[in-house]
C-alpha positions as a printed Julia matrix, in Angstrom:
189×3 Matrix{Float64}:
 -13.51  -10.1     4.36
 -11.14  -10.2     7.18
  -7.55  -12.18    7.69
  -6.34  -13.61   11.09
  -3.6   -11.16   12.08
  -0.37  -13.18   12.01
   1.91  -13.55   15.0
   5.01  -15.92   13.87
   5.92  -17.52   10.56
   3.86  -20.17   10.51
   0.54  -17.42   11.04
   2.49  -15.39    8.14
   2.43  -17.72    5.86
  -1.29  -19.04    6.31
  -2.43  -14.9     6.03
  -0.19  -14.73    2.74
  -1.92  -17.63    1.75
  -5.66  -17.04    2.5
  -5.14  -13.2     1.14
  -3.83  -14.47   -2.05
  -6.55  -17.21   -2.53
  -9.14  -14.53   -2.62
  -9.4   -13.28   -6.39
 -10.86   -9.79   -4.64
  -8.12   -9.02   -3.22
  -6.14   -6.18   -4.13
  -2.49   -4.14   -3.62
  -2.13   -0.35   -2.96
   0.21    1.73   -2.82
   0.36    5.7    -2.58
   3.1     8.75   -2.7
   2.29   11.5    -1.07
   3.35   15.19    0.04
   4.65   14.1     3.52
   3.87   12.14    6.45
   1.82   14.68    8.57
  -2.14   15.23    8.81
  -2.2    18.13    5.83
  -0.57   15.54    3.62
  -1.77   14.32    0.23
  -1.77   11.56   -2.35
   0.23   12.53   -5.19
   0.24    8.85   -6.58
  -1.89    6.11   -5.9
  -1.93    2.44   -7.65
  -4.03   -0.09   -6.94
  -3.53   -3.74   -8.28
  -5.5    -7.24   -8.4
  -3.84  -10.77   -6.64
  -2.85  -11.58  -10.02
  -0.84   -8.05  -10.99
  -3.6    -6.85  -13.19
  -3.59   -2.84  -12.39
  -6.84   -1.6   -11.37
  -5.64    2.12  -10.81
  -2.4     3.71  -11.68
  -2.3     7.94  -11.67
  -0.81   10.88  -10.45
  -2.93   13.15   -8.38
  -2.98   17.02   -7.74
  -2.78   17.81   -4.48
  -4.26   21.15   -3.16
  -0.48   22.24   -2.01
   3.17   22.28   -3.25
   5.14   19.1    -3.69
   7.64   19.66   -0.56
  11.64   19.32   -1.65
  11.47   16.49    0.67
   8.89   14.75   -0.99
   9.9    14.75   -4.13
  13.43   13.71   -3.09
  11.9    10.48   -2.17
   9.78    9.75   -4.99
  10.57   11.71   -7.88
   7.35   13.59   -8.15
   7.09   17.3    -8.97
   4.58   19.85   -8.89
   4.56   19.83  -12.66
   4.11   16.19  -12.66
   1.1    16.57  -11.39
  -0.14   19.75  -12.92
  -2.43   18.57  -14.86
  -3.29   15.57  -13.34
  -6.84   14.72  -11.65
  -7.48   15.92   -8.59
  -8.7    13.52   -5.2
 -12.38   13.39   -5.85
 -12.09   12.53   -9.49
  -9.69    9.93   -8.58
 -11.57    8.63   -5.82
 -14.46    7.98   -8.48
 -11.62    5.4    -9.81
 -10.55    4.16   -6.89
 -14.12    3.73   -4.98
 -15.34    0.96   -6.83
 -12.28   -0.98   -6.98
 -11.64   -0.63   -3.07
 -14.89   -1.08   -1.78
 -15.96   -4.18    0.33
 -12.68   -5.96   -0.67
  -9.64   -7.09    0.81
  -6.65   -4.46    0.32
  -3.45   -5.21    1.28
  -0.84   -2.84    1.76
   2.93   -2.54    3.39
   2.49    0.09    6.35
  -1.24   -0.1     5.8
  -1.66    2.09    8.98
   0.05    4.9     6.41
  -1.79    4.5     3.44
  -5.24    4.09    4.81
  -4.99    7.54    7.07
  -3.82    8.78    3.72
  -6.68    7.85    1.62
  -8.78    8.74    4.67
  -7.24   12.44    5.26
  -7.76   13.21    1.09
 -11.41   12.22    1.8
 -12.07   13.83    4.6
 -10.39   17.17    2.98
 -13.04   17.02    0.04
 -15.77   15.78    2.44
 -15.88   12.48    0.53
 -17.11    8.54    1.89
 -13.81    7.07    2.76
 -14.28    3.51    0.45
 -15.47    0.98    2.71
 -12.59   -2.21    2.63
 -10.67   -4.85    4.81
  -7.17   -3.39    5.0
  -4.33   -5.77    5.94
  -0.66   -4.55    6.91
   1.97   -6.76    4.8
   4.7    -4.9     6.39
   3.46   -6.29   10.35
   2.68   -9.85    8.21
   6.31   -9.9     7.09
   7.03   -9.18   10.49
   5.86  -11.81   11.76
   7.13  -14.1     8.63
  10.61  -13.14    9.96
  10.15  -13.66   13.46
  12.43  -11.14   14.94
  11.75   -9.29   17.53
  12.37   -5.68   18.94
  11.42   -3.65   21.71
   7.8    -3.5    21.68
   6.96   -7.07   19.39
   7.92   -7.79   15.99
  10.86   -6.2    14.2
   9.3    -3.99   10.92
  11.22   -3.76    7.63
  11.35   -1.61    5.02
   9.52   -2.45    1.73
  13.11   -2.49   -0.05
  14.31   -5.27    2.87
  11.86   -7.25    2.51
  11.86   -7.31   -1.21
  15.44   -7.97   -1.4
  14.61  -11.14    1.37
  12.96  -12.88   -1.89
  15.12  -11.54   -4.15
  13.23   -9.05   -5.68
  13.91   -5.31   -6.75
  12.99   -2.43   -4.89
   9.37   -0.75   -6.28
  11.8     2.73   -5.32
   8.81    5.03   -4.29
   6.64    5.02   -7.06
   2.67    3.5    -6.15
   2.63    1.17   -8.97
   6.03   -0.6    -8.51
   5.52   -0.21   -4.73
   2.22   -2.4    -4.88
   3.81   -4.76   -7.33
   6.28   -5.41   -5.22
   4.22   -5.78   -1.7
   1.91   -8.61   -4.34
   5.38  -10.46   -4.66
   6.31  -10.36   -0.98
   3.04  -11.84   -0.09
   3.07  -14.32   -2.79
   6.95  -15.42   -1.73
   5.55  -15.66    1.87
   2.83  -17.77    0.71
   4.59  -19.84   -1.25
   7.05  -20.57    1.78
   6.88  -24.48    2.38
   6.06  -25.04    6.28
């Protein structure tokens, strides 16, 4: 299933809309080790349109949590000592990604994410219709910066609505990227 990319408000708020009248759709979210290609999940959560949580888990990564990393989200190596490792995650998260509609802020991120952790256990990367709610909020603002639409920060964009940050954990990251989309959908024309 596949949403119209949105280009101005009015496009924003017909996406938010048409992704949140879709009961398959779902929100994830994931922490990981860094930003580079050796990086891994370290916590993924996945969530329905109505906030029902599909998926919510730590994940040990085949490397150290960096200082950096963990500065950001919280999560330390013995957070995640004992915790399930990609492919018996993925056996979780397969079935509740595949052929649906997932929606994510920075979407480009998270997908090469889930991507790189299969590709480093030579697992199927879940077949699904990702859509950016970061470049839909964009639009829903309508500002613009040097090369198109001005991005926000999940924590900007929250506060926009009135909402709390999710501060770097998957599960209250997704929860909060479900409310942002719900806000811009329930945005009267």
């Amino acid at each position: 299933m596949s949403f119209e990319t949105p280009f101005d408000r009015t496009s924003a708020v017909a996406w938010s809309r048409a992704v949140v009248a879709v009961p398959e759709t779902v929100f994830l979210d994931t922490e990981t080790t860094g930003l580079g290609p050796s990086a891994e999940i370290v916590d993924v959560a996945v969530i329905t349109v109505n906030g029902e949580v599909l998926v919510d888990a730590l994940v040990r990564p085949g490397c150290r949590i960096p200082n950096e990393a963990t500065r950001i989200h919280g999560i330390r190596d013995e957070d995640v000592a004992t915790a399930p490792t990609w492919p018996e995650i993925l056996e979780l998260l397969s079935p509740v990604l595949s052929d649906r509609p997932v929606v994510v802020y920075n979407a480009g991120f998270d997908r090469t994410m889930v991507r790189q952790c299969c590709d480093r256990v030579g697992a199927l990367f879940p077949r699904a219709s990702w859509h950016c709610a970061m470049k839909a909020y964009a639009a829903y603002r309508e500002e613009r910066g040097r090369t198109g639409s001005r991005w926000h920060k999940l924590p900007a964009a929250a506060a926009s609505f009135g909402l709390a940050p999710g501060g770097h954990r998957a599960l209250a990251d997704a929860e909060v990227c479900r409310r942002i989309v719900w806000a811009m959908a329930e945005t009267d024309w």
